[in-house]
N, CA, C and O of each residue as an XYZ file, in Angstrom:
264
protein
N     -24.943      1.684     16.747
C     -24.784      0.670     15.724
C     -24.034     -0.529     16.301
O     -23.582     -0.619     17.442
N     -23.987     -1.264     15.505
C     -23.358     -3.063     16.225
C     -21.922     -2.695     15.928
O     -21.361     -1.728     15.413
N     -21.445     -4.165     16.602
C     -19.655     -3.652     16.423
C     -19.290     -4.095     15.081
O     -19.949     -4.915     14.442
N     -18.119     -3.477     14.633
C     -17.784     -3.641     13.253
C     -17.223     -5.287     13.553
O     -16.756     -5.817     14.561
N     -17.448     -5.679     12.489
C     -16.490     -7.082     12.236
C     -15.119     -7.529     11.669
O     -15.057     -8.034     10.548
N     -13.964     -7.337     12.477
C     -13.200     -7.713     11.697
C     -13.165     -8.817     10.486
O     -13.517     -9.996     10.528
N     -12.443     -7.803      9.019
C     -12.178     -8.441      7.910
C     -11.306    -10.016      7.426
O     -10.354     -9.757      6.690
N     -11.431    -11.134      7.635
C     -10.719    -11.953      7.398
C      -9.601    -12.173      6.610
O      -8.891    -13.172      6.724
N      -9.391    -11.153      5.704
C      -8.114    -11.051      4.355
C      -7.953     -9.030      4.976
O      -8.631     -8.139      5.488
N      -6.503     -9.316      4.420
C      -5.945     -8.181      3.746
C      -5.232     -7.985      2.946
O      -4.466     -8.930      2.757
N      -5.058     -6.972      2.189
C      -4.426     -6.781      0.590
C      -3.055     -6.499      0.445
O      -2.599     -5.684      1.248
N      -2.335     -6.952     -0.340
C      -0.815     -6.688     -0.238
C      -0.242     -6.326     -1.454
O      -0.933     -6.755     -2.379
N       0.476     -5.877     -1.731
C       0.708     -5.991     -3.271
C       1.973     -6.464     -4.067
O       2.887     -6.892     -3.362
N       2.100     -6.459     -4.920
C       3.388     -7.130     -5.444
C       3.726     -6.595     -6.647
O       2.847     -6.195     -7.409
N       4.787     -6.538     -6.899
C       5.450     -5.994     -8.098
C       4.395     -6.997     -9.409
O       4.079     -8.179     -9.270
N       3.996     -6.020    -10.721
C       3.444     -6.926    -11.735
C       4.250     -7.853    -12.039
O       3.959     -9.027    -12.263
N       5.300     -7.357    -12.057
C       6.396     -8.743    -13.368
C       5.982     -9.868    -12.252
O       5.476    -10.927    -12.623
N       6.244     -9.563    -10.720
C       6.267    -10.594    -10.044
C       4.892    -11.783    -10.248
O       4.934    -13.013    -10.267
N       3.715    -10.837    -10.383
C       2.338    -11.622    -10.292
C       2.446    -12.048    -11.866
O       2.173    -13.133    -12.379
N       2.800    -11.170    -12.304
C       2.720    -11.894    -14.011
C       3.497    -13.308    -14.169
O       3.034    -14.092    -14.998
N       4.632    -13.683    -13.441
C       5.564    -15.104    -13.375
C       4.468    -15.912    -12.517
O       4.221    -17.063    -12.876
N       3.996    -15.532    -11.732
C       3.384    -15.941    -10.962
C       1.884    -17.315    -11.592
O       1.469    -18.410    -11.213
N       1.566    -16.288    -12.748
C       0.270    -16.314    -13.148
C       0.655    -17.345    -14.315
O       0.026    -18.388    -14.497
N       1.758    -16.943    -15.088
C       2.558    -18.092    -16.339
C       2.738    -18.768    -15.412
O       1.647    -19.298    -15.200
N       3.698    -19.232    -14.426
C       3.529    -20.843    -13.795
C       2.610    -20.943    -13.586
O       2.308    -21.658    -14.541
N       1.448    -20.783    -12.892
C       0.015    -21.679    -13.147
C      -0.483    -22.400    -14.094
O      -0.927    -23.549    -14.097
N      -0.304    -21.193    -15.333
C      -0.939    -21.565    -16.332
C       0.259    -22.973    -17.611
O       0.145    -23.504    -18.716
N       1.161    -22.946    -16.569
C       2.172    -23.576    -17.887
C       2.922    -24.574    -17.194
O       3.968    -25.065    -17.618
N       2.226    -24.928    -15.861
C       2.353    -25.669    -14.977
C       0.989    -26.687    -14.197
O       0.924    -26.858    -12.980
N       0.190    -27.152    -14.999
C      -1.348    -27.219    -14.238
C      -1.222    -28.060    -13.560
O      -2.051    -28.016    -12.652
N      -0.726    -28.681    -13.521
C       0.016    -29.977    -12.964
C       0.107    -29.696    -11.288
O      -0.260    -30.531    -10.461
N       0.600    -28.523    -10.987
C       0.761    -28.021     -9.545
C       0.021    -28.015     -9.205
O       0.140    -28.339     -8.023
N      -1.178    -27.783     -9.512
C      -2.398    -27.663     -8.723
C      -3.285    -26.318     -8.122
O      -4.365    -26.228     -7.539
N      -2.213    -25.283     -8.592
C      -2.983    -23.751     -8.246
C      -3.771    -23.589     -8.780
O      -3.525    -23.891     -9.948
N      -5.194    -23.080     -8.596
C      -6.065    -22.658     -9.071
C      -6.249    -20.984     -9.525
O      -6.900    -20.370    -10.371
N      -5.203    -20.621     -8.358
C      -4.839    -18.940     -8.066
C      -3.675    -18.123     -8.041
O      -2.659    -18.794     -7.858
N      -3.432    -16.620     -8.191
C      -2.174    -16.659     -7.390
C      -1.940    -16.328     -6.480
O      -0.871    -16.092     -5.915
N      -3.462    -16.233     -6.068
C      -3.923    -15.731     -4.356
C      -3.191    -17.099     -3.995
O      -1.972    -17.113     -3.822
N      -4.038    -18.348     -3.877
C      -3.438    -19.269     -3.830
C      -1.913    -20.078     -3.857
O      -1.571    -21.009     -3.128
N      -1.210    -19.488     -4.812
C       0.444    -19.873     -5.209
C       0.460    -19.196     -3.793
O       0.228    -19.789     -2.739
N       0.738    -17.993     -3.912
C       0.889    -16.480     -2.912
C       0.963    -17.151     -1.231
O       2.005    -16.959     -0.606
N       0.059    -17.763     -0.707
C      -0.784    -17.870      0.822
C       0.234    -18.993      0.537
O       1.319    -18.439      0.715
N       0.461    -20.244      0.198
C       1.036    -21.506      0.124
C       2.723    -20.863      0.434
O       3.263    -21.226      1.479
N       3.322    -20.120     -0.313
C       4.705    -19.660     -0.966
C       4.889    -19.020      0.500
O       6.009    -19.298      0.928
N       4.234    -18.354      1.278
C       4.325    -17.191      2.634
C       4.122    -18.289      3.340
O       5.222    -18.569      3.815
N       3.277    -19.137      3.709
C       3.129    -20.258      4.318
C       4.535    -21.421      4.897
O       4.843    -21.844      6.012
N       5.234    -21.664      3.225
C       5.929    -22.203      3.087
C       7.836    -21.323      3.786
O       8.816    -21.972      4.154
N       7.743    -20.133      3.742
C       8.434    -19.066      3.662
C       8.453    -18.929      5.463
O       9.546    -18.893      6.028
N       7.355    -18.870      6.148
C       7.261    -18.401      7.361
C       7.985    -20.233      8.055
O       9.070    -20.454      8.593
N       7.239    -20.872      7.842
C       7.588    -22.238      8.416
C       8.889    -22.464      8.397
O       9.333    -22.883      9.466
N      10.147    -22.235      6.976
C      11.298    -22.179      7.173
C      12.298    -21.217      7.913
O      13.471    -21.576      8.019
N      11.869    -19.956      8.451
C      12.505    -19.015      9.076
C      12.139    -19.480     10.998
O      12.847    -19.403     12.002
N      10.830    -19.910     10.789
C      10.436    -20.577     12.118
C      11.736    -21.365     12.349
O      12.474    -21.023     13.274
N      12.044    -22.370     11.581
C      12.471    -23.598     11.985
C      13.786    -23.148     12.280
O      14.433    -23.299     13.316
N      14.158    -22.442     10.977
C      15.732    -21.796     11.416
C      16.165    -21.205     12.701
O      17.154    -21.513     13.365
N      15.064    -20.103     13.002
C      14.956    -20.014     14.457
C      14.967    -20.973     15.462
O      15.854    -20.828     16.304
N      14.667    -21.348     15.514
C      14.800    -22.998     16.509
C      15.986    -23.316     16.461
O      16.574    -23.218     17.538
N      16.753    -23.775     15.337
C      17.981    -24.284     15.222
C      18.702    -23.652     15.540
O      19.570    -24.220     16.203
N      18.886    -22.218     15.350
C      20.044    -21.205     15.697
C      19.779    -21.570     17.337
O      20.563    -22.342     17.889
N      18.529    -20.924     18.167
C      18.183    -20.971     19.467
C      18.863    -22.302     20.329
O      19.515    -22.074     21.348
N      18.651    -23.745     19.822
C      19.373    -24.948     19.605
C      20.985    -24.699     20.127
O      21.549    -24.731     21.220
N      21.361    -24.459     18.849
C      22.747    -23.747     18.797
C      23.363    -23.190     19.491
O      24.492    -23.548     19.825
N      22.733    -22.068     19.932
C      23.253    -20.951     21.085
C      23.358    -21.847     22.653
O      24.260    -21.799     23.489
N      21.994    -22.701     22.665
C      22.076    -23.190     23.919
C      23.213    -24.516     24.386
O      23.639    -24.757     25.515
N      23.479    -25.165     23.223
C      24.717    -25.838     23.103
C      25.763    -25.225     23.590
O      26.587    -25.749     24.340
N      25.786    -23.908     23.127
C      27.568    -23.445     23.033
C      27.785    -23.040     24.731
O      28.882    -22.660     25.139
């Protein structure tokens, strides 16, 4: 048989209350622009990874100063 194809997504899960806040700001917020909370979700981890990046840098920064 051919080779399998890796899947482009994988599934994660989240506490309900969490997706349920999630899902009321969309809806009570349209203004933001989510369409999803796949969407909120990928943006929020996005946003989440980029600031721990950066922090890293700065600490690294830091260390090489001292």
């Amino acid at each position: 048989m051919g080779e399998e194809k890796e899947k482009p997504y994988q599934s994660i899960s989240i506490p309900k209350e969490l997706y349920q806040e999630i899902v009321k700001t969309i809806e009570e917020m349209p203004h933001l622009g989510y369409k999803s909370a796949a969407e909120f979700v990928k943006e929020a981890v996005r946003e989440k990874l980029f600031a721990i990046k950066n922090m890293y840098v700065v600490i690294r920064e830091e260390e090489e100063i001292e």
